[in-house]
FILUMKE-197488 format. One record per residue: residue in one letter; x, y, z of N, C-alpha, C in turn. Coordinates in steps of 0.2 Angstrom, whole numbers, padded with zeros to 4 digits, always signed. Example, Ala and Ser with C-alpha at 12.3 -4.5 7.8 and 13.67 -1.06 7.14 Angstrom:
// FILUMKE-197488
A+0066-0028+0039+0062-0022+0039+0066-0016+0039S+0064-0011+0035+0068-0005+0036+0064+0000+0039
//
This chain:
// FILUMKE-197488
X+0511+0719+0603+0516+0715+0599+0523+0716+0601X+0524+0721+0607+0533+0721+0607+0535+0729+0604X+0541+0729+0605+0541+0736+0602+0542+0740+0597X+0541+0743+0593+0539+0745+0586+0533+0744+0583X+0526+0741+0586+0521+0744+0585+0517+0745+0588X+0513+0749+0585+0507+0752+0588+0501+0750+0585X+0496+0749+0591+0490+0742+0590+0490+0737+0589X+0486+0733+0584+0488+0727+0583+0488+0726+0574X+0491+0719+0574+0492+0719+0567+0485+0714+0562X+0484+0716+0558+0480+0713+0551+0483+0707+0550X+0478+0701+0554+0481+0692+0553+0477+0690+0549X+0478+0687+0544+0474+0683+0540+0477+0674+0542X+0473+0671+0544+0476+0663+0548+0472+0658+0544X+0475+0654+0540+0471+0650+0533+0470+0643+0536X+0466+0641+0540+0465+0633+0544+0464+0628+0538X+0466+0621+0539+0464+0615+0535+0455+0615+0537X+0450+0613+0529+0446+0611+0529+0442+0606+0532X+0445+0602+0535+0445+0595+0538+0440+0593+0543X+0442+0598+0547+0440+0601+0554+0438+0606+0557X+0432+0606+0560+0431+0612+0563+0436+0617+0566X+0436+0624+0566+0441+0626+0572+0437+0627+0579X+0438+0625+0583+0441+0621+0586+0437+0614+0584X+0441+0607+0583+0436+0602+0582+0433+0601+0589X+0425+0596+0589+0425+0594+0594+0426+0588+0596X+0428+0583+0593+0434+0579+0598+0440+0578+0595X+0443+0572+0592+0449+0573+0590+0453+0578+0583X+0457+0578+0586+0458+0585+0581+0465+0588+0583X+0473+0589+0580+0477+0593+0580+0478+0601+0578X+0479+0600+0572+0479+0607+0569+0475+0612+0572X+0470+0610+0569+0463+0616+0571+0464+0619+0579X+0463+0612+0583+0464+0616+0589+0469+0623+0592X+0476+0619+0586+0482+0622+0590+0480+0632+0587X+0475+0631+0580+0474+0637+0576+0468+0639+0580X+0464+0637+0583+0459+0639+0589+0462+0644+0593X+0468+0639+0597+0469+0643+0602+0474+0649+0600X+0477+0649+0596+0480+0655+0592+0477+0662+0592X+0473+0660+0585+0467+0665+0583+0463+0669+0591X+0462+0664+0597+0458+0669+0602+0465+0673+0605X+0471+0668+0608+0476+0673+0610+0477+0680+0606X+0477+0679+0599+0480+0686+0596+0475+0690+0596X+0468+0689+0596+0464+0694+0596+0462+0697+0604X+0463+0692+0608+0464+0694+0614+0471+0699+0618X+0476+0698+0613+0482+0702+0613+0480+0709+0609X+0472+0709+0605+0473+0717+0603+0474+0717+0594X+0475+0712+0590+0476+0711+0585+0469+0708+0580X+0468+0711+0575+0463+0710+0571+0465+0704+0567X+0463+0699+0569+0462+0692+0563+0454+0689+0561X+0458+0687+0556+0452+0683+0550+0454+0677+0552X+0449+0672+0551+0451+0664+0549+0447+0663+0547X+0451+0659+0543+0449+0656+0535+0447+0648+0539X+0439+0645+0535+0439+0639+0541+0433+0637+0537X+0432+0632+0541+0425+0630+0540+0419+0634+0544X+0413+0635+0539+0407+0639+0542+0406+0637+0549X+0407+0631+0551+0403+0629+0559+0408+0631+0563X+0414+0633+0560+0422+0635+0569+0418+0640+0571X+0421+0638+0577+0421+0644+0583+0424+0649+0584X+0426+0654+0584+0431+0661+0585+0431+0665+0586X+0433+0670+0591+0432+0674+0592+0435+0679+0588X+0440+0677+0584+0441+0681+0576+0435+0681+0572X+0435+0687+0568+0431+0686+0562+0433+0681+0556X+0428+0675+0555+0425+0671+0552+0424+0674+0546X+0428+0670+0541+0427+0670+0532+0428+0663+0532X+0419+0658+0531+0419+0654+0528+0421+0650+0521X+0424+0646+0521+0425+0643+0516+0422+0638+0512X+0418+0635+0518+0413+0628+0517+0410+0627+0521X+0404+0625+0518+0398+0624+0525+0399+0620+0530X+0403+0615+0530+0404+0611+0534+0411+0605+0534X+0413+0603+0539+0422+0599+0539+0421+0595+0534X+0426+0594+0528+0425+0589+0523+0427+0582+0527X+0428+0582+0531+0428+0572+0535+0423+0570+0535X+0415+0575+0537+0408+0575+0540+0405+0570+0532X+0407+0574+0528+0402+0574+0522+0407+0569+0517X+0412+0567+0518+0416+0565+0510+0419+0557+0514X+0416+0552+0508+0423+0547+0511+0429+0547+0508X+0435+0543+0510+0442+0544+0508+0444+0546+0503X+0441+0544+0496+0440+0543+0490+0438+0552+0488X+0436+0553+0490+0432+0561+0487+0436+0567+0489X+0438+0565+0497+0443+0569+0500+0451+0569+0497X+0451+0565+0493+0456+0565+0490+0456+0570+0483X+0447+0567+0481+0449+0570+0476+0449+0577+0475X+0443+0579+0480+0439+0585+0480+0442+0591+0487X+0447+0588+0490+0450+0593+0495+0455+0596+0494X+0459+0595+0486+0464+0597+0485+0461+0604+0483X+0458+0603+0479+0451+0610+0475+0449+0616+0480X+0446+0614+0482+0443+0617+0489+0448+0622+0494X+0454+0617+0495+0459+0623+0498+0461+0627+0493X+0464+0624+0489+0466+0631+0483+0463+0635+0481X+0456+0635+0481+0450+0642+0480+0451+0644+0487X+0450+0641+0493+0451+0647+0498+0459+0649+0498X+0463+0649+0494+0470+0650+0495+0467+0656+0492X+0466+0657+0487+0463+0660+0479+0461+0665+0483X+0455+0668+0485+0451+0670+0491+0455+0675+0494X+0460+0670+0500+0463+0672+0503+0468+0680+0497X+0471+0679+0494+0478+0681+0490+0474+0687+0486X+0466+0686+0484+0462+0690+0480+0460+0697+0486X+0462+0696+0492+0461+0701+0498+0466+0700+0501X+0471+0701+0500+0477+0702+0504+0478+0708+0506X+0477+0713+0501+0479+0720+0504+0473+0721+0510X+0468+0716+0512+0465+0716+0518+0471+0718+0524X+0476+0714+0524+0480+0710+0529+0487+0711+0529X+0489+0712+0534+0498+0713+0534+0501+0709+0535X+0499+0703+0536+0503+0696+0535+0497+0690+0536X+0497+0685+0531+0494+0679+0530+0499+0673+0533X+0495+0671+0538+0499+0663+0540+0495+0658+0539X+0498+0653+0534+0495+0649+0530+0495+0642+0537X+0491+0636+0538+0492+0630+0540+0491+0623+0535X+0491+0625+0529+0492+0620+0524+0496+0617+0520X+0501+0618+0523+0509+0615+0520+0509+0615+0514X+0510+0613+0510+0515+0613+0503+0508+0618+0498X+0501+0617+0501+0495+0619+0495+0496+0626+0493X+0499+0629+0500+0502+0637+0500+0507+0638+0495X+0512+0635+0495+0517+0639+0493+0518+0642+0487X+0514+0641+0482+0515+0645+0475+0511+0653+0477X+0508+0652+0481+0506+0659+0484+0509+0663+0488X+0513+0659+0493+0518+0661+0495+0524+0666+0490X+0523+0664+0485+0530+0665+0481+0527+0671+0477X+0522+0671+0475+0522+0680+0473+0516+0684+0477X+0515+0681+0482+0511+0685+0486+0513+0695+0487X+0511+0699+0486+0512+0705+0490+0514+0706+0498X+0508+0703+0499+0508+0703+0510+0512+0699+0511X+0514+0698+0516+0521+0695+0517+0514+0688+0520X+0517+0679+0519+0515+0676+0521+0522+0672+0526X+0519+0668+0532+0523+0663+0536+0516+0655+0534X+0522+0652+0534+0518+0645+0532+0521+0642+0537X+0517+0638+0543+0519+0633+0548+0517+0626+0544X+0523+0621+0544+0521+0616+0543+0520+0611+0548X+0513+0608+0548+0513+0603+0554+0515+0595+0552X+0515+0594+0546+0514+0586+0545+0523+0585+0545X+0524+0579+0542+0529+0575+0542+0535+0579+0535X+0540+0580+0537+0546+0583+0531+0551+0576+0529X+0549+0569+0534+0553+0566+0531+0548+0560+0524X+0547+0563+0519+0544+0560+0515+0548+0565+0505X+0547+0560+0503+0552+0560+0496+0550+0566+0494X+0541+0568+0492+0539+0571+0488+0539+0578+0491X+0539+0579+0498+0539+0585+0501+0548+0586+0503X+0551+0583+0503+0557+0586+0501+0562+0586+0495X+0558+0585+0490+0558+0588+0482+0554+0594+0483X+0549+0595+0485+0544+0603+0484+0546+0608+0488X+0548+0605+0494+0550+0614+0498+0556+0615+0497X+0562+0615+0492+0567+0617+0491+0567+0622+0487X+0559+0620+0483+0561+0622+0478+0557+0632+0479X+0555+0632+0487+0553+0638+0488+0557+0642+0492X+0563+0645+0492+0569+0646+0494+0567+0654+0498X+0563+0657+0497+0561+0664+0500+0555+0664+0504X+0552+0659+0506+0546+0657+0509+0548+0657+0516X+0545+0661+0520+0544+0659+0529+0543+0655+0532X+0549+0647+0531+0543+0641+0536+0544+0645+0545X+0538+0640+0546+0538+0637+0553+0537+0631+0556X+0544+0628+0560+0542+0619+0562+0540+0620+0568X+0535+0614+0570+0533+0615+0575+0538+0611+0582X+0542+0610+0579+0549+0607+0582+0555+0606+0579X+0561+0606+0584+0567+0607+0579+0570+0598+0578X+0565+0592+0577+0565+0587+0576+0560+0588+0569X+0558+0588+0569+0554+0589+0563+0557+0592+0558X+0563+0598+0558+0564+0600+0553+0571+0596+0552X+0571+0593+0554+0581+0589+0553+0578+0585+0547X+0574+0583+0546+0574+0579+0538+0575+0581+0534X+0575+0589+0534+0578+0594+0529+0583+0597+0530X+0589+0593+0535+0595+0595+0535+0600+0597+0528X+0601+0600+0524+0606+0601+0519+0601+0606+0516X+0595+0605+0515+0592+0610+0510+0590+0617+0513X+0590+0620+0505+0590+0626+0507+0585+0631+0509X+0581+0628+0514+0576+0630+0519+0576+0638+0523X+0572+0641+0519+0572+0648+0524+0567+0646+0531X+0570+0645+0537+0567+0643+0542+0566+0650+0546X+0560+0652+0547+0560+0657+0552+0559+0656+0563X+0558+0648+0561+0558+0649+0570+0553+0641+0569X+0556+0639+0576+0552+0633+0578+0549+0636+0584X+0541+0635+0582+0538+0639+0586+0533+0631+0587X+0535+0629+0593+0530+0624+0596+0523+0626+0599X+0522+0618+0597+0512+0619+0599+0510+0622+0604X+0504+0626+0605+0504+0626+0613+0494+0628+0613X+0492+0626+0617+0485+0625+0619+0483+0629+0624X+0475+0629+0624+0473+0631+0631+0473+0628+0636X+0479+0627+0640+0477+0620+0646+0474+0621+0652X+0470+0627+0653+0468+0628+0659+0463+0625+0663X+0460+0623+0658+0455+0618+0663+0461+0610+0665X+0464+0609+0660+0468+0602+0662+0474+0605+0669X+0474+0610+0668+0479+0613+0676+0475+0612+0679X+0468+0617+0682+0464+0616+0688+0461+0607+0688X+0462+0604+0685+0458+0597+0688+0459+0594+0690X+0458+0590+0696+0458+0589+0702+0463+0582+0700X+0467+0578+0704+0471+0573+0700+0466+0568+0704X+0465+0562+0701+0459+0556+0701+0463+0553+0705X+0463+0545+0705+0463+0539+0711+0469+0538+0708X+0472+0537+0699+0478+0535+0697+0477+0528+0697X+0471+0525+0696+0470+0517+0696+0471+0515+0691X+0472+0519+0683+0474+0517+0678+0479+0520+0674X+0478+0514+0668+0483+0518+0663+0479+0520+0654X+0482+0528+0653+0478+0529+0649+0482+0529+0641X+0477+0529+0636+0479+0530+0629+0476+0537+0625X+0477+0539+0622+0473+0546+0619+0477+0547+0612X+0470+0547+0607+0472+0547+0600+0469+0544+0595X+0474+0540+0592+0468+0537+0584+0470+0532+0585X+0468+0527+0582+0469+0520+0581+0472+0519+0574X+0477+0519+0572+0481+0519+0569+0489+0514+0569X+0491+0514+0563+0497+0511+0563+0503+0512+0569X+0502+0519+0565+0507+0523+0567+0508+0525+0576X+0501+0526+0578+0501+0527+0585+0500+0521+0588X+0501+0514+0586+0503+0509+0590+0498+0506+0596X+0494+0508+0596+0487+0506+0600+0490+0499+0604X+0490+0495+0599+0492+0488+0601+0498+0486+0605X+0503+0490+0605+0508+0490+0611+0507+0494+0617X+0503+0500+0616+0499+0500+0624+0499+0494+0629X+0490+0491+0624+0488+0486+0627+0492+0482+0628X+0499+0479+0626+0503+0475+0628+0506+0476+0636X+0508+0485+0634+0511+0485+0640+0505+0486+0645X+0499+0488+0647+0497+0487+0651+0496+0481+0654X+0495+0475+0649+0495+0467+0649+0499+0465+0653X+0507+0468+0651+0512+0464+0653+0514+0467+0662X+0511+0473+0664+0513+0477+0670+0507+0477+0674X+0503+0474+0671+0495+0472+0677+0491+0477+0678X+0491+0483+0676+0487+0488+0675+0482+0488+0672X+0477+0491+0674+0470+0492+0669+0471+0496+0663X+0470+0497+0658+0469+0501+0653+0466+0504+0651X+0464+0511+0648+0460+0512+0648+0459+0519+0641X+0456+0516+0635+0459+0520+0625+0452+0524+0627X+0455+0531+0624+0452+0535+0621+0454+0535+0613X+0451+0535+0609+0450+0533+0603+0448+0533+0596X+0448+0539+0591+0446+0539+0585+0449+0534+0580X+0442+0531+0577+0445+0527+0569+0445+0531+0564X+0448+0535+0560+0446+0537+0554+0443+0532+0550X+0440+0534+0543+0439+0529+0540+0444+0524+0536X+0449+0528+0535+0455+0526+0531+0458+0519+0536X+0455+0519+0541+0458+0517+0548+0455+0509+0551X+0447+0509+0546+0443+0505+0549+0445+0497+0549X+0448+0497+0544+0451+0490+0541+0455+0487+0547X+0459+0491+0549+0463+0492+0554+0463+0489+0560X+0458+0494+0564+0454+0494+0568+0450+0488+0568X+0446+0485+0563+0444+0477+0564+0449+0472+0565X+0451+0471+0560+0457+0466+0561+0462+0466+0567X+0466+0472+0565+0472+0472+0572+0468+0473+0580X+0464+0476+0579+0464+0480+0587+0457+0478+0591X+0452+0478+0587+0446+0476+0589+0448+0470+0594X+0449+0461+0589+0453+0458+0592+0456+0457+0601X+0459+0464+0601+0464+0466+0609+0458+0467+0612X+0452+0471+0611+0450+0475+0615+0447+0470+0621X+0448+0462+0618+0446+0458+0623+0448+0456+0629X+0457+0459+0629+0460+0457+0632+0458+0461+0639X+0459+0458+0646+0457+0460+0652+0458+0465+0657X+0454+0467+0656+0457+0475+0661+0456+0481+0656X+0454+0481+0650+0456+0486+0646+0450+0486+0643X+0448+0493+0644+0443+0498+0643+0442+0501+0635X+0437+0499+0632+0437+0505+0627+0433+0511+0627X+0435+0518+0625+0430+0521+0627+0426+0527+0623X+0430+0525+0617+0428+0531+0611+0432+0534+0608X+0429+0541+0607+0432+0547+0607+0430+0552+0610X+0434+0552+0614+0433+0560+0619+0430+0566+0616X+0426+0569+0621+0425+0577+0618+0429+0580+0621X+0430+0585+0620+0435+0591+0624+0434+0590+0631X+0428+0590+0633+0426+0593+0639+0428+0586+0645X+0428+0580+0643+0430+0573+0646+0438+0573+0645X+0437+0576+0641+0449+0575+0642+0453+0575+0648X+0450+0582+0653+0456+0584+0658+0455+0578+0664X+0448+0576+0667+0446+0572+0672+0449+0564+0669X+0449+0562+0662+0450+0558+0660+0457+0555+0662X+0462+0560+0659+0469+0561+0660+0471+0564+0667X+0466+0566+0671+0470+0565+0677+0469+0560+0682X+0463+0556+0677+0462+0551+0683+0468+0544+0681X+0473+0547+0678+0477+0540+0673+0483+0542+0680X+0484+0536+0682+0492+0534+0684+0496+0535+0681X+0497+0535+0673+0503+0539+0669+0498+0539+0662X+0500+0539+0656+0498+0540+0649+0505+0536+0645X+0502+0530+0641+0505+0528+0638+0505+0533+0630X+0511+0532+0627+0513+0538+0620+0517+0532+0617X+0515+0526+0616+0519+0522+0610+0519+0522+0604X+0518+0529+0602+0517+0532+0594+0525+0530+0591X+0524+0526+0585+0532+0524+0581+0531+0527+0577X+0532+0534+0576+0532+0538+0570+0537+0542+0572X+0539+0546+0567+0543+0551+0568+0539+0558+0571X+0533+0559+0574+0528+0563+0575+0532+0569+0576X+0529+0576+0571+0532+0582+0575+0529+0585+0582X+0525+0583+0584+0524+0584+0589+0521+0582+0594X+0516+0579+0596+0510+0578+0600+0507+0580+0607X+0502+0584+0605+0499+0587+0609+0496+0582+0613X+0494+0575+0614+0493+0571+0621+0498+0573+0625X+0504+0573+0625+0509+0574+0629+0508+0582+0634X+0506+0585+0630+0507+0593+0633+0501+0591+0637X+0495+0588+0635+0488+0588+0639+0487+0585+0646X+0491+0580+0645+0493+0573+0650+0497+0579+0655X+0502+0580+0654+0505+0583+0660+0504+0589+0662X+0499+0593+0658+0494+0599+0660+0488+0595+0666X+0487+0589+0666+0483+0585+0670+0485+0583+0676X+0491+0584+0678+0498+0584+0681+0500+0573+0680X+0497+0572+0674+0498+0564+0673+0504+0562+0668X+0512+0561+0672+0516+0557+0669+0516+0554+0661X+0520+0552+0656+0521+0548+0651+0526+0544+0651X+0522+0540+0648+0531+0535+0646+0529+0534+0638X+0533+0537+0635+0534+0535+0630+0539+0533+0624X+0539+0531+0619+0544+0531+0615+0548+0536+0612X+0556+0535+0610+0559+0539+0608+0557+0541+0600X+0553+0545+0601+0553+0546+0592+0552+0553+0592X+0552+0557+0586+0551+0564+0583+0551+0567+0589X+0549+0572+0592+0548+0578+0595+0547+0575+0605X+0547+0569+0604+0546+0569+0612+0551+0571+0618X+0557+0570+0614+0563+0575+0619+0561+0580+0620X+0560+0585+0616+0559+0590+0615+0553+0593+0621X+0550+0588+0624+0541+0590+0627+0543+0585+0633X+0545+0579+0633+0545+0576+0640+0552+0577+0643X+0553+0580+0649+0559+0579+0654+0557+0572+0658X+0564+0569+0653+0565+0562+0657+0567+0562+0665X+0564+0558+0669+0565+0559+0674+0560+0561+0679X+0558+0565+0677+0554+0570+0679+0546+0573+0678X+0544+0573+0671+0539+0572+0669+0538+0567+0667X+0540+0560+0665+0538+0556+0664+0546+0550+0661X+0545+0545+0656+0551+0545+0654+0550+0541+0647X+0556+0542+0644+0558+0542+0637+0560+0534+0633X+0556+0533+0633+0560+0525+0631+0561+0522+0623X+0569+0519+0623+0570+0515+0617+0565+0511+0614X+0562+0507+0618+0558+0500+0615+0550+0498+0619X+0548+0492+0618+0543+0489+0622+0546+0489+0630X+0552+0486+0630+0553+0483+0635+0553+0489+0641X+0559+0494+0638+0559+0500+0643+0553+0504+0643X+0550+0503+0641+0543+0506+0643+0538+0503+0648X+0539+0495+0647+0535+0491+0652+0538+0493+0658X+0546+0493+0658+0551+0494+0664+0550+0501+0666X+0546+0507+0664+0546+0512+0668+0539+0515+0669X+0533+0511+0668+0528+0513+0671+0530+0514+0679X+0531+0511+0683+0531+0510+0690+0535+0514+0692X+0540+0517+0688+0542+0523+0691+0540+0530+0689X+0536+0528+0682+0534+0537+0681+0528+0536+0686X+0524+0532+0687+0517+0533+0690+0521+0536+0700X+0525+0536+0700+0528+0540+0707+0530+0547+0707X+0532+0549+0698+0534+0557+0695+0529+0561+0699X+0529+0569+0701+0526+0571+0706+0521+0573+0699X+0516+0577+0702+0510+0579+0697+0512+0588+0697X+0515+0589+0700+0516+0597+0701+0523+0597+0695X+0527+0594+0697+0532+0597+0691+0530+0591+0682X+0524+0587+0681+0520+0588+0674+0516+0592+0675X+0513+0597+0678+0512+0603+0677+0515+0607+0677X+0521+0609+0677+0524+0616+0677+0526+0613+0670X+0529+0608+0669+0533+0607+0661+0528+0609+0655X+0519+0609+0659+0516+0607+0656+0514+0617+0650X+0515+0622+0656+0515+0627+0656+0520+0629+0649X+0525+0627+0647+0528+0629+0645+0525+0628+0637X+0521+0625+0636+0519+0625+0630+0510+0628+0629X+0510+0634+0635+0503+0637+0634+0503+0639+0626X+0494+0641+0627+0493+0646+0619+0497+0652+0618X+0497+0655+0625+0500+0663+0626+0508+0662+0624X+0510+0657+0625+0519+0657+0625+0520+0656+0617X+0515+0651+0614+0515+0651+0608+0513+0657+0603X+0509+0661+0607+0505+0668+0603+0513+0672+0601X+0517+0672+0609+0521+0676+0609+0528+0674+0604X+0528+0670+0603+0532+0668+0598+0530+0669+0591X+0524+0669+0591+0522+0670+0583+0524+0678+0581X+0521+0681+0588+0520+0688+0587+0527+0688+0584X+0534+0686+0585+0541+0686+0585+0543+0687+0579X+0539+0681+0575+0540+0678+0569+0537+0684+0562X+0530+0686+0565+0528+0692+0563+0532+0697+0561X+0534+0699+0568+0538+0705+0569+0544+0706+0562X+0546+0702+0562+0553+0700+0556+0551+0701+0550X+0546+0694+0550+0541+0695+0540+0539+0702+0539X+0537+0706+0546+0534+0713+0542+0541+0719+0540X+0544+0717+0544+0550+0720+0545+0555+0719+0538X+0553+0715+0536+0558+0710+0528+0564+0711+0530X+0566+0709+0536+0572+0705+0537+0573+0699+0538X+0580+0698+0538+0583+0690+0538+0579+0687+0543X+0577+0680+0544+0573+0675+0545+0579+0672+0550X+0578+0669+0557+0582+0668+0561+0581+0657+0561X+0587+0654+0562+0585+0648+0558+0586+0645+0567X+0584+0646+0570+0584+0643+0578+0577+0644+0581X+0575+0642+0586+0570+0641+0590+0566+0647+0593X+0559+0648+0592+0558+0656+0592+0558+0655+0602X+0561+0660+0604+0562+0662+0611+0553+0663+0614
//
């Protein structure tokens, strides 16, 4: 872990119930706590993860539940019954602390009353949205707590409060199969994600419509989603040249994405991050996407792909990202490995055990 210790250190990593660790197909969080959990254990440190019975780890496994609450609950139950459930494994967790030299929670706001008299020092990564009313009423009110943003877009909606930030430590994956695979014909244009509002599905298939391209969705509905999805999108999939194709498993991602001549990202949200974009240009496959939440941050204009205002400049730079080399969306792609992200965490560690002052910049 760097210098000043010896061996490794006692991780307790607290995953969202939701999802497998690692899911197997769509899925954020979990993956990013996948690939975590095997870097630090492969770097020599002893972690637990707290998860569902069925994840994979090469960390030691303390299950929480038999199985992902998505599998077994509709909307309605998971709402009622998932707030319970993490809070007993919070309980759990905090009842075996002096197991562990540091607990890092991935439950945003469920942690923080534990954060706040815990003994062992806890770092709480927040993956979801800060700019919403209720969550910028709650985390102020935790002023000695160790966040972590997963970009330094993400935390500006908390610009004024008084936020202990210990580091923005960005996503980072294992993309090594998405590196070695081989780059496809480039015949099309891809989408990777949910069918949702937010991620805009619907202006894809516009822009491939309006730029002559084939198109070609991979694709989760949540349930919450389905209404959606019939009404709005179902409707498009008529339109010509465009492919629907599901939801990918892991193992169809990287051939999927490097067979695309670029990867559409018309997500209109403020997203902290998105991990299709690291995956796409691990595949050596261009983006054009829009300018919202963290994509400056992940796309070099110009060069791995490009960055657009609206529909129109989006339609207007397919044609020139699909000529971006695939070598240098590979190398930007590097930059957001599991290992680069392990080694920042270690960072972050280093300091909470240390109980010193928390550094409000971008972990190195």
């Amino acid at each position: 872990m760097g210098a000043g210790y010896v061996g490794g250190v006692r991780i307790a990593q607290v995953a969202p119930l939701f999802e497998d660790v690692p899911p197997p197909g769509y899925g954020g969080t979990e993956r990013v706590i996948a690939g975590l959990c095997d870097s630090l254990v492969a770097a020599g440190h002893d972690v637990t993860l707290f998860a569902t019975a069925t994840s994979q780890t090469s960390a030691s496994l303390a299950p929480a539940v038999a199985a992902p609450l998505r599998e077994r609950m509709d909307s309605d139950e998971i709402a009622n019954v998932a707030p319970h459930l993490h809070l007993r494994m919070l309980a759990d967790v905090a009842a075996n602390a002096g197991e562990f030299d540091i607990v890092h929670s991935h439950l945003d706001l469920l942690a923080l009353p534990f954060a706040e008299v815990a003994d062992t020092p806890m770092v709480v990564t927040l993956h979801g949205r800060l700019d919403i009313a209720e969550v910028q009423r709650v985390l102020p009110l935790y002023r000695d707590v160790s966040f972590v943003s997963i970009s330094d877009e993400q935390r500006r909606a908390l610009d004024g409060n008084p936020i202990q930030w210990a580091a923005t430590v960005p996503n980072g994956l294992d993309l090594s199969r998405y590196l070695a695979e081989p780059r496809g014909a480039g015949d099309y244009l891809a989408f990777v994600g949910r069918f949702c509002p937010d991620k805009r599905p619907d202006l894809a298939i516009e822009i491939a419509s309006r730029t002559g391209w084939p198109l070609r969705l991979a694709a989760k509905v949540d349930p919450t989603d389905e209404e959606y999805f019939r009404d709005e999108i179902e409707p498009l999939l008529a339109t010509p040249n465009v492919e629907y194709f599901g939801e990918l498993c892991e193992d169809d991602k990287p051939a999927f994405y490097a067979g695309a001549a670029a990867t559409l990202f018309p997500s209109d949200w403020p997203e902290p991050f998105g991990l299709v974009l690291i995956e796409s240009l691990a595949a050596g496959t261009p983006v054009v996407a829009l300018r919202r939440g963290a994509v400056p941050e992940i796309i070099e204009h110009a060069t791995s792909g490009y960055i657009c205002d609206d529909v129109d400049d989006m339609v207007e730079s397919v044609e020139r990202a699909v000529m971006l080399d695939s070598g240098e969306c590979r190398a930007r792609a590097g930059e957001f490995s599991v290992d680069r992200m392990r080694q920042r965490y270690e960072a972050v560690y280093k300091v909470a055990l240390a109980g010193g002052a928390t550094a409000s910049g971008s972990a190195a």
